[in-house]
C-alpha positions in Angstrom: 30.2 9.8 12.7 27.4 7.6 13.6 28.9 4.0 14.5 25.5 1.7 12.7 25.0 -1.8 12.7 22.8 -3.8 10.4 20.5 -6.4 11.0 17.4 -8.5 9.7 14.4 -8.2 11.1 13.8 -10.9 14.2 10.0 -10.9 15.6 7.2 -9.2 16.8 9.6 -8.1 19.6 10.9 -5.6 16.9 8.1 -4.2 16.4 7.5 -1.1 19.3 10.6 0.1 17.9 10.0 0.1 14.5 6.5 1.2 15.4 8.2 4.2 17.2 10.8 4.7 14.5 7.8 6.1 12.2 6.5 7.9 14.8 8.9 9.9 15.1 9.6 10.4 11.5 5.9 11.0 11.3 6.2 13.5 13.8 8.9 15.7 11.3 7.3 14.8 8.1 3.4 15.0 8.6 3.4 12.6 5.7 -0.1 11.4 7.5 1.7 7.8 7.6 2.3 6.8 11.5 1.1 3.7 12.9 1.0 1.7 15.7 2.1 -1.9 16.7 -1.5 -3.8 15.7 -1.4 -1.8 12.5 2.6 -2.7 11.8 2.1 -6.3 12.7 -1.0 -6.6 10.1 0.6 -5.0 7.1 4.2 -7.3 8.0 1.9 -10.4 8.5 0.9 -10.7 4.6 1.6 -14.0 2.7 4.2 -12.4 0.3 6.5 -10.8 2.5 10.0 -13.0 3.5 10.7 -10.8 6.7 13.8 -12.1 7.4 14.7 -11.2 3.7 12.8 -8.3 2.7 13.5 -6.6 6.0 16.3 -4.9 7.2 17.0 -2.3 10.6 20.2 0.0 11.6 21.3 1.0 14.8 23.6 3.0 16.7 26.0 2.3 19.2 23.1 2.3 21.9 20.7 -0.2 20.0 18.3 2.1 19.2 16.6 1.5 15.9 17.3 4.4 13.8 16.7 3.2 10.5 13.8 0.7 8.7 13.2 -0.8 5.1 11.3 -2.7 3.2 11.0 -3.8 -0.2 8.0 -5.5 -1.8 8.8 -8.1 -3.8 5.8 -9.3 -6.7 5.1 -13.1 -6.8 4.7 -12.7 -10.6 5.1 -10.8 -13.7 7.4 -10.8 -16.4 9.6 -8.2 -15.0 10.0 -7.9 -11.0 8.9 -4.3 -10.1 9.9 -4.2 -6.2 9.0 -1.2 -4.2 11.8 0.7 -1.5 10.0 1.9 1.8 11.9 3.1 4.1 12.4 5.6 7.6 15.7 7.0 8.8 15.6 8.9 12.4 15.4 12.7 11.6 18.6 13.4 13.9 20.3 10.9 11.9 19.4 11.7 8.2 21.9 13.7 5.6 24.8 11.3 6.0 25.4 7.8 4.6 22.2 5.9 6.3 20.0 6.6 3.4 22.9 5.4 0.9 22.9 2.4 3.0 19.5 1.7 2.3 19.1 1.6 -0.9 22.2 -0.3 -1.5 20.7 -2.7 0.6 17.5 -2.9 -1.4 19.4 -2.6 -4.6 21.4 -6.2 -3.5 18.0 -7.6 -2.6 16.7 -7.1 -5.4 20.1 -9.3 -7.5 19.1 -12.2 -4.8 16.2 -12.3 -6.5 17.3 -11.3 -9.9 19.5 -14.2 -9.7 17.0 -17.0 -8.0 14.1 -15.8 -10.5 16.3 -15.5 -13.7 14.5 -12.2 -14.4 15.1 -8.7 -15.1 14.8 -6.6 -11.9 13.5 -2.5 -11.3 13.7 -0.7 -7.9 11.1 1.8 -7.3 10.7 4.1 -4.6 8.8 7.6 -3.8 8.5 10.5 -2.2 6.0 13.5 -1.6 6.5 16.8 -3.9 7.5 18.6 -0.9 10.2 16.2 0.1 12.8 18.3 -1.7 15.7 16.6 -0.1 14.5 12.8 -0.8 14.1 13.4 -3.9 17.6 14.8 -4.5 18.4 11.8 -2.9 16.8 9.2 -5.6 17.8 11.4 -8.2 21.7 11.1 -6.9 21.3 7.0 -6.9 19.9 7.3 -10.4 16.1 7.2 -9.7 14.2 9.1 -12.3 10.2 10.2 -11.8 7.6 7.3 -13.6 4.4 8.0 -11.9 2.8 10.6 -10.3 -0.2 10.1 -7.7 -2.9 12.4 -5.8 -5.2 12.1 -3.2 -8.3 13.8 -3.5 -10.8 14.7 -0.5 -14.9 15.6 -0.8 -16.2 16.9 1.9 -19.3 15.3 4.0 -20.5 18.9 4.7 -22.3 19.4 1.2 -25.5 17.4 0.3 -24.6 14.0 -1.5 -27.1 13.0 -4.7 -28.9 9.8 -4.3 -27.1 6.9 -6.5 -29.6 6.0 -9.5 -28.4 2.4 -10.4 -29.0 1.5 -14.0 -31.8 -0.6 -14.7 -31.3 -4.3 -13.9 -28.4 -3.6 -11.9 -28.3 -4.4 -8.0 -25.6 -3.5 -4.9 -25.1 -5.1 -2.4 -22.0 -6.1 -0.1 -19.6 -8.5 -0.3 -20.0 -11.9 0.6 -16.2 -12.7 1.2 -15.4 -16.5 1.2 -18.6 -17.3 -1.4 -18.0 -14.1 -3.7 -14.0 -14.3 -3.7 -13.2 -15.7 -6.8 -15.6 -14.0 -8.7 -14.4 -10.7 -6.8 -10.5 -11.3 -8.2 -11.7 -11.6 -11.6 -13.3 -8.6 -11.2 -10.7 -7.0 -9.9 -8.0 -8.5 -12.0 -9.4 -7.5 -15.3 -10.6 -4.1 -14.4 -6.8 -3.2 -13.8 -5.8 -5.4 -16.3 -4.3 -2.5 -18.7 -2.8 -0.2 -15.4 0.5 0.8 -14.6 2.2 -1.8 -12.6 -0.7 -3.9 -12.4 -0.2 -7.4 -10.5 -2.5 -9.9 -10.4 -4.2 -10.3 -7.5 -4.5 -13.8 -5.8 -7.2 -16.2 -3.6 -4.4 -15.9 -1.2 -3.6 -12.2 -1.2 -7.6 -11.4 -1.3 -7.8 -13.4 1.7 -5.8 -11.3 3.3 -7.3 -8.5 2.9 -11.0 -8.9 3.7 -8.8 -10.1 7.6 -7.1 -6.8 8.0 -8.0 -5.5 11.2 -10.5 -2.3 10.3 -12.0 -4.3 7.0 -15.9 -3.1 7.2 -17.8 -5.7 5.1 -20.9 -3.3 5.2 -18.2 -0.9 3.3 -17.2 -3.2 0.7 -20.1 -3.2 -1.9 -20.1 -4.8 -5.2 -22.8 -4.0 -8.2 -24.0 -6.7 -10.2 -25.7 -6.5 -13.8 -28.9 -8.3 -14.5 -27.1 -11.3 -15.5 -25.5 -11.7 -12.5 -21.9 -10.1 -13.7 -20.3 -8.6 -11.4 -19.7 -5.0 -13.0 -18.0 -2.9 -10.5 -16.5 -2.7 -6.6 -16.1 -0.2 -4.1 -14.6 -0.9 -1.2 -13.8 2.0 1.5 -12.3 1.4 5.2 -12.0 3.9 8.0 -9.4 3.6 10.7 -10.2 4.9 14.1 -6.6 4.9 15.2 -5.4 6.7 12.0 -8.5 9.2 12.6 -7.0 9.6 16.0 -3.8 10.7 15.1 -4.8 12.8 12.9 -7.7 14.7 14.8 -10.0 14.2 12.1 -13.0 11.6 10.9 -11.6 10.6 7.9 -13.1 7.4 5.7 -10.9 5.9 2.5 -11.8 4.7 -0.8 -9.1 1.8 -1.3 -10.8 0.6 -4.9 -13.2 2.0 -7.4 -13.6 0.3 -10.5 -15.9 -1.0 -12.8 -15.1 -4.6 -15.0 -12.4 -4.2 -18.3 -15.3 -6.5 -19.3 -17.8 -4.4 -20.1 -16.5 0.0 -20.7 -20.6 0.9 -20.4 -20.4 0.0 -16.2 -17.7 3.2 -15.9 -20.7 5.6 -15.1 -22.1 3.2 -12.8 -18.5 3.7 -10.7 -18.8 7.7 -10.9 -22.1 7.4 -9.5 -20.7 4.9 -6.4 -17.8 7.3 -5.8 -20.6 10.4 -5.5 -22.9 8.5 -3.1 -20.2 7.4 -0.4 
């Protein structure tokens, strides 16, 4: 039996390990979800994120990191929806580890059930393929909600010229004079989604700082009276194209405004050209 000890997360001195932890999960699972220690230290370093709280490793006798969660915690909402990410070693899965960590993330999320004095859900998730997660969920009481896919076009075949409709303009982003405008925008166009938070100055902010943000890639359309009717905003990561051996580019929102439905074909048009 593996002798474990718990800990919260300290610094950036944790982070090689943790860093190598996926790795080598990655390396099993082909989940296309490795990372490095830039891109590890950008998604920890967000302004919602308690990292001594929300943040918890196992090790073995030896100190060496073998397990790694998270759980995102929303600032707001009438019901907190937190989401369970986590990576145990693949020579050290199948026996009480993973048990571990959701208990752990399941007494989180009372801290803040109790401090808030509001209901509380756990989420977590797994691939279709990841038979043996899954069984593991289901055993803790997790039941599927939501399903997701990702969905590729290929670069090879000719791409239409978009045909904006008449009066409307694109351009890109203008980040610190456009960002309020930009989180209405965003705000109301997922308004009526499943698990939809509002998104903040703060949290936008953010974003537009993350390491590979491309402001020539994040493009807004504007009606003729200046509305802002719909976003697209797409990144690529060299180091994640690396990894991968490929030249992949991502489309992190497509929407047009709740405000007005008629801007929808505008966004089916955006998604075609990129």
């Amino acid at each position: 039996m593996i002798t474990l000890s718990k800990r919260s997360y300290a610094d950036e001195t944790d982070l090689p390990a943790i860093a190598n932890l996926i790795n080598a999960c990655e390396a099993v699972d082909q989940l296309e979800q490795g990372t490095s220690v830039s891109e590890l230290e950008q998604s920890l370093d967000n302004p919602w994120l308690d990292k001594n709280r929300d943040i918890c490793l196992w090790e073995d006798a030896g100190e060496k990191l073998i397990g790694y969660s998270l759980v995102s915690i929303p600032k707001s909402g009438e019901e907190i929806d937190c989401f369970l990410w986590f990576r145990v070693h693949p020579t050290a899965r199948g026996g009480d580890l993973e048990s571990q960590i959701i208990a752990w993330g399941e007494g989180r999320l009372r801290e803040v059930s109790q401090e808030r004095g509001m209901k509380v859900k756990l989420r977590s998730g797994a691939r279709a393929d990841q038979s043996q997660l899954i069984a593991l969920l289901e055993s803790h009481g997790f039941i599927p909600e939501r399903y997701f896919f990702i969905m590729e076009r290929s670069l090879l075949l000719p791409i239409p010229a978009p045909k904006l409709p008449e009066g409307f303009i694109l351009r890109q982003v203008e980040a610190q004079q456009d960002a309020e405008a930009w989180v209405e925008m965003f705000n109301q166009s997922f308004i009526d989604h499943w698990n939809h938070h509002e998104l903040t100055a703060e949290r936008y902010q953010y974003y537009v700082t993350q390491l590979y943000y491309q402001p020539e890639l994040d493009l807004i359309a504007l009606a003729a009276d200046g509305t802002f009717a719909a976003f697209c905003e797409a990144s690529i990561n060299p180091e994640a194209n690396q990894r991968s051996g490929r030249n992949d580019s991502r489309f992190a929102h497509l929407k047009s405004g709740q405000q007005n439905k008629s801007h929808t074909k505008l966004v089916t048009i955006r998604l075609r050209a990129r």
